[in-house]
MDTraj code that builds the backbone (N, CA, C; nanometers):
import mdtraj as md
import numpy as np

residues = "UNK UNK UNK UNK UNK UNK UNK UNK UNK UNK UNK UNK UNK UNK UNK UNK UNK UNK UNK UNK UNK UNK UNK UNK UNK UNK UNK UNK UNK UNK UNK UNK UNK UNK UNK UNK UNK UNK UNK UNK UNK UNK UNK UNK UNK UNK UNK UNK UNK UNK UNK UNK UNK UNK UNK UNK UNK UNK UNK UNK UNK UNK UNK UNK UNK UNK UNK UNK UNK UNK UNK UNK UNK UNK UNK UNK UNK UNK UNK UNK UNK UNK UNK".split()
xyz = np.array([
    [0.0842, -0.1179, 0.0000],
    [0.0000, 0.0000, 0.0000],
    [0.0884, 0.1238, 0.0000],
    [0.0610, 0.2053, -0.0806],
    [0.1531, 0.3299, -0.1105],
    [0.0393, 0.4681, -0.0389],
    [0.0600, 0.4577, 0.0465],
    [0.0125, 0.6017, 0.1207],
    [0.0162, 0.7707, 0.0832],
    [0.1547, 0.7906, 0.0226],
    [0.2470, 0.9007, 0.0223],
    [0.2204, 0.9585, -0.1082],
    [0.1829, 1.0597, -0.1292],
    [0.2010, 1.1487, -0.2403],
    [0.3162, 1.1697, -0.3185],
    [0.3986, 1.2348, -0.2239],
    [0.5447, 1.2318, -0.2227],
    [0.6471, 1.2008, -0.2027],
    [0.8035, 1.1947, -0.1871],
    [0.8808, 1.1655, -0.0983],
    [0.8943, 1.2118, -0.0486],
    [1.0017, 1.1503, 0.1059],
    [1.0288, 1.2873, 0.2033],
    [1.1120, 1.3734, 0.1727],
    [1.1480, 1.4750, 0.2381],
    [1.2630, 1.5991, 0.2241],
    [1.3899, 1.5249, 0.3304],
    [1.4512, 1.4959, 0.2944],
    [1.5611, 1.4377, 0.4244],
    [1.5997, 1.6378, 0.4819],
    [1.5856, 1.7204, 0.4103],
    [1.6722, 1.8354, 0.4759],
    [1.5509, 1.8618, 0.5832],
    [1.4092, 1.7809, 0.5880],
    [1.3122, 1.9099, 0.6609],
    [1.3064, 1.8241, 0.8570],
    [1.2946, 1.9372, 0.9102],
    [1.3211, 1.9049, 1.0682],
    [1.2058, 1.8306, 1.1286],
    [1.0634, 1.8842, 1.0631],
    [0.9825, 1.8533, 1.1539],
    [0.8771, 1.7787, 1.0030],
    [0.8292, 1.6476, 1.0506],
    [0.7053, 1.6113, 0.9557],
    [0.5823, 1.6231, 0.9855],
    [0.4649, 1.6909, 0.9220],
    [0.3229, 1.6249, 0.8978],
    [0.2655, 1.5827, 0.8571],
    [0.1870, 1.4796, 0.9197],
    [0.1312, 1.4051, 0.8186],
    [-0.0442, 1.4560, 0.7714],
    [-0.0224, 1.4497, 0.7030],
    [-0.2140, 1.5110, 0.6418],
    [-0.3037, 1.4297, 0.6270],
    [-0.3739, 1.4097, 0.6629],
    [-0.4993, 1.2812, 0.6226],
    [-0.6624, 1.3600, 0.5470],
    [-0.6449, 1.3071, 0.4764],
    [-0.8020, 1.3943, 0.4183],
    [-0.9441, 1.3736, 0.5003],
    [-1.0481, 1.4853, 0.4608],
    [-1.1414, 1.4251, 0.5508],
    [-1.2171, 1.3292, 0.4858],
    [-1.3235, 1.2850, 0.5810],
    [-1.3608, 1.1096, 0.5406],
    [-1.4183, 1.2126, 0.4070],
    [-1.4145, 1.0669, 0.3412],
    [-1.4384, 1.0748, 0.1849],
    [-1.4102, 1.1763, 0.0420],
    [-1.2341, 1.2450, 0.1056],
    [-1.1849, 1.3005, 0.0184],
    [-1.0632, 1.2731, 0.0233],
    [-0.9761, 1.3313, -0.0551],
    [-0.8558, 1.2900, -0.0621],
    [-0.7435, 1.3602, -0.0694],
    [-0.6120, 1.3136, -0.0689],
    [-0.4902, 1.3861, -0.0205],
    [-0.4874, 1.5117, -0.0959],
    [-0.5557, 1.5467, -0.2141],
    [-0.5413, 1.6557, -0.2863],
    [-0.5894, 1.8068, -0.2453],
    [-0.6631, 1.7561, -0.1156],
    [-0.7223, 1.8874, -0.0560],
    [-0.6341, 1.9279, 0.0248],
    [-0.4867, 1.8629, 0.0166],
    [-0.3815, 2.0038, 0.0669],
    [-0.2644, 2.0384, -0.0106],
    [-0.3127, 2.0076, -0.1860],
    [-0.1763, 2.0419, -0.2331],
    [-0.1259, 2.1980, -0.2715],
    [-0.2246, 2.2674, -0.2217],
    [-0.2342, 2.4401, -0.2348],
    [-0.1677, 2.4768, -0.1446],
    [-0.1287, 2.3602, -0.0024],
    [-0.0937, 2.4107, 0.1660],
    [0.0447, 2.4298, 0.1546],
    [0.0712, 2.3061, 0.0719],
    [0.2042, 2.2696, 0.0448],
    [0.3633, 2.3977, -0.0257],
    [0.2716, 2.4634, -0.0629],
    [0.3968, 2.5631, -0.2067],
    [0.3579, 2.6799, -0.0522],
    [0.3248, 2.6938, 0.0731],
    [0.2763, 2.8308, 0.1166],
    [0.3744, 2.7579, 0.2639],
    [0.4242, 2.6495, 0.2612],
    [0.5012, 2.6374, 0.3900],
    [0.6422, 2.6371, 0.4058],
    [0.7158, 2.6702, 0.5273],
    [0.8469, 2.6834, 0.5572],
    [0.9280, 2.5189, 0.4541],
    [1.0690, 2.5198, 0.4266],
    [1.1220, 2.4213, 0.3823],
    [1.1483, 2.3182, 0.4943],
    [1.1854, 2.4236, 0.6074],
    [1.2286, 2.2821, 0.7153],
    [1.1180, 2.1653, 0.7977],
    [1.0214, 2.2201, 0.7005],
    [0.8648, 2.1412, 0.7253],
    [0.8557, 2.0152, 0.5857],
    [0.8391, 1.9239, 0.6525],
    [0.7973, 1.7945, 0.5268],
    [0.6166, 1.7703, 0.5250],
    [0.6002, 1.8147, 0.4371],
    [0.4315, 1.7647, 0.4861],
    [0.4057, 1.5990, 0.3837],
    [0.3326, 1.5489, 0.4752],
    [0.3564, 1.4243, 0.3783],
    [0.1486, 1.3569, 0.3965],
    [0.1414, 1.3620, 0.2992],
    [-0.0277, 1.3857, 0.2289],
    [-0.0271, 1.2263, 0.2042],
    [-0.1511, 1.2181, 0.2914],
    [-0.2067, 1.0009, 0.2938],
    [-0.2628, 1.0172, 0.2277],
    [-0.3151, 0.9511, 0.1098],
    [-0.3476, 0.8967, 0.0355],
    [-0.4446, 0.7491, 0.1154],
    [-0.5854, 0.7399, 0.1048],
    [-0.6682, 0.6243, 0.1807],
    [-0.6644, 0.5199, 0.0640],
    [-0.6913, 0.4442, 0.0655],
    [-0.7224, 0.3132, -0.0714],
    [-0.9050, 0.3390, -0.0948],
    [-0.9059, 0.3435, -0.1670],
    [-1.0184, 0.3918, -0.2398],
    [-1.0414, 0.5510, -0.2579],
    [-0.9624, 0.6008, -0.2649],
    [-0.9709, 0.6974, -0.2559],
    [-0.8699, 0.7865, -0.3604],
    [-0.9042, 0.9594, -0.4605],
    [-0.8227, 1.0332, -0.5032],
    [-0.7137, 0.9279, -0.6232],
    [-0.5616, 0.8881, -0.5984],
    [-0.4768, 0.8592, -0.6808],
    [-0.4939, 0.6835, -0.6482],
    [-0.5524, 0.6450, -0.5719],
    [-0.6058, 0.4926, -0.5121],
    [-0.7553, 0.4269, -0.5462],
    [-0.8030, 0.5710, -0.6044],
    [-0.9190, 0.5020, -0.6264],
    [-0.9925, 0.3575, -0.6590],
    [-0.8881, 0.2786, -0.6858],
    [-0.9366, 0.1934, -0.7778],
    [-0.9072, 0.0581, -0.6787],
    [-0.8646, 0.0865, -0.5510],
    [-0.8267, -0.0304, -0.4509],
    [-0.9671, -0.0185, -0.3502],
    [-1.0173, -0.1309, -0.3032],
    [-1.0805, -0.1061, -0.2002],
    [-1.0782, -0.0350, -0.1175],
    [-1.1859, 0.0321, -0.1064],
    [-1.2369, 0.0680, 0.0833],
    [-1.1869, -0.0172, 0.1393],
    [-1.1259, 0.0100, 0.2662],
    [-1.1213, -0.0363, 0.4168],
    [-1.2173, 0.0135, 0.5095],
    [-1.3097, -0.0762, 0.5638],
    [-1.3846, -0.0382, 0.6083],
    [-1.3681, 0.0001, 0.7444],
    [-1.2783, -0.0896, 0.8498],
    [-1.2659, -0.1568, 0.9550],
    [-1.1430, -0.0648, 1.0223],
    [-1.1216, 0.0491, 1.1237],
    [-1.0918, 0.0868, 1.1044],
    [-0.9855, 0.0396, 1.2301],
    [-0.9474, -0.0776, 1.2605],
    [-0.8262, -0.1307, 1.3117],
    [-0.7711, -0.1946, 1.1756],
    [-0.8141, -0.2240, 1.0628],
    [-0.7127, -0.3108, 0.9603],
    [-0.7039, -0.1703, 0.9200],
    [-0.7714, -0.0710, 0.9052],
    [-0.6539, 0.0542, 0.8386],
    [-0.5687, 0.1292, 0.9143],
    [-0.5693, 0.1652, 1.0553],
    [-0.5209, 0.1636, 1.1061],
    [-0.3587, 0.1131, 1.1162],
    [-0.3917, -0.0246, 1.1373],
    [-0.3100, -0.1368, 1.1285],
    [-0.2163, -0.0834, 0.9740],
    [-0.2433, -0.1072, 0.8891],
    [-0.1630, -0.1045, 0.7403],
    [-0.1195, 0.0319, 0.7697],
    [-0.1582, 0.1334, 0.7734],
    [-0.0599, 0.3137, 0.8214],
    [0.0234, 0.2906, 0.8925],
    [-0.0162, 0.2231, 1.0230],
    [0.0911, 0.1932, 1.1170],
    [0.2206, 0.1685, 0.9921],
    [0.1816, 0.0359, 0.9526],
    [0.3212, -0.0299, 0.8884],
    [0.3584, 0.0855, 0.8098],
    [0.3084, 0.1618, 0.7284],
    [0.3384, 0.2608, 0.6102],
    [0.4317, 0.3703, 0.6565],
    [0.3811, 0.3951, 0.7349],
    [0.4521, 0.5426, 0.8071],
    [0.5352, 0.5502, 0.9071],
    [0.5521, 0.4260, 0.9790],
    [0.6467, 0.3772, 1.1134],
    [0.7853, 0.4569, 1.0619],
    [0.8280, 0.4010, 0.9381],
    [0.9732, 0.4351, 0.8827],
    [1.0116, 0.5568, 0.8787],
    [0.8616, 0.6552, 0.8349],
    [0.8742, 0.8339, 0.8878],
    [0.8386, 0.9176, 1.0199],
    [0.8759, 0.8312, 1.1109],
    [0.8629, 0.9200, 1.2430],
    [0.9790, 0.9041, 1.3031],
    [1.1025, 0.9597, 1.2130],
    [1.2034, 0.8810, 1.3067],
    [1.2547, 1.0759, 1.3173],
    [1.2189, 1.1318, 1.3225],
    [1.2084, 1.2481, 1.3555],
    [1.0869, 1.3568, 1.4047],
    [1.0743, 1.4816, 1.4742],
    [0.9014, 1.4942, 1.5255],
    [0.8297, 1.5184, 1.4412],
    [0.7285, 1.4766, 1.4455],
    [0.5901, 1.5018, 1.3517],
    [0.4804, 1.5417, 1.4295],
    [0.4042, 1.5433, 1.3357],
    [0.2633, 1.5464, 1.3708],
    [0.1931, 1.5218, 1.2777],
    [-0.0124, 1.5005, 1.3516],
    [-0.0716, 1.4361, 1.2721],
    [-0.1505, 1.5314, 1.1966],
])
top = md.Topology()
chain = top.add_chain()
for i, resn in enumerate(residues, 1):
    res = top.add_residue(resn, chain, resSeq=i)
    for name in ("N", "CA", "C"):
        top.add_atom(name, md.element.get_by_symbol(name[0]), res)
traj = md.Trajectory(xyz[None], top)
């Protein structure tokens, strides 16, 4: 499952992560993106069924999605973020 819009910035200090609201998608913050500091990574989820995923199932259940982000994003909190 590919979550991420983008890659990360290795130069940026602090990450966020963006989640769209229910039933839209990561694209409702790519306007946020060109208006923030560099040492900021914003990093835009992408849901499965959803926007650039459209075409994968809904997850309905929201410990198995849960669960699969966990795995997705573990590798980008190795510096502070937020959600």
């Amino acid at each position: 499952m590919a979550v991420l819009l983008f890659p990360p910035k290795n130069t940026a200090s602090v990450r966020v992560f963006c989640f769209p609201f229910a039933g839209g998608n990561a694209s409702a913050y790519l306007k946020l993106i060109s208006q923030l500091p560099e040492w900021l990574d914003v990093f835009l989820v992408e849901m499965p069924g959803h926007g650039t995923r459209a075409q994968e199932a809904l997850v309905n259940d929201i410990q198995t999605l849960s669960g699969q982000l966990y795995q997705e994003l573990k590798g980008y909190c190795d510096r502070p973020y937020a959600l």
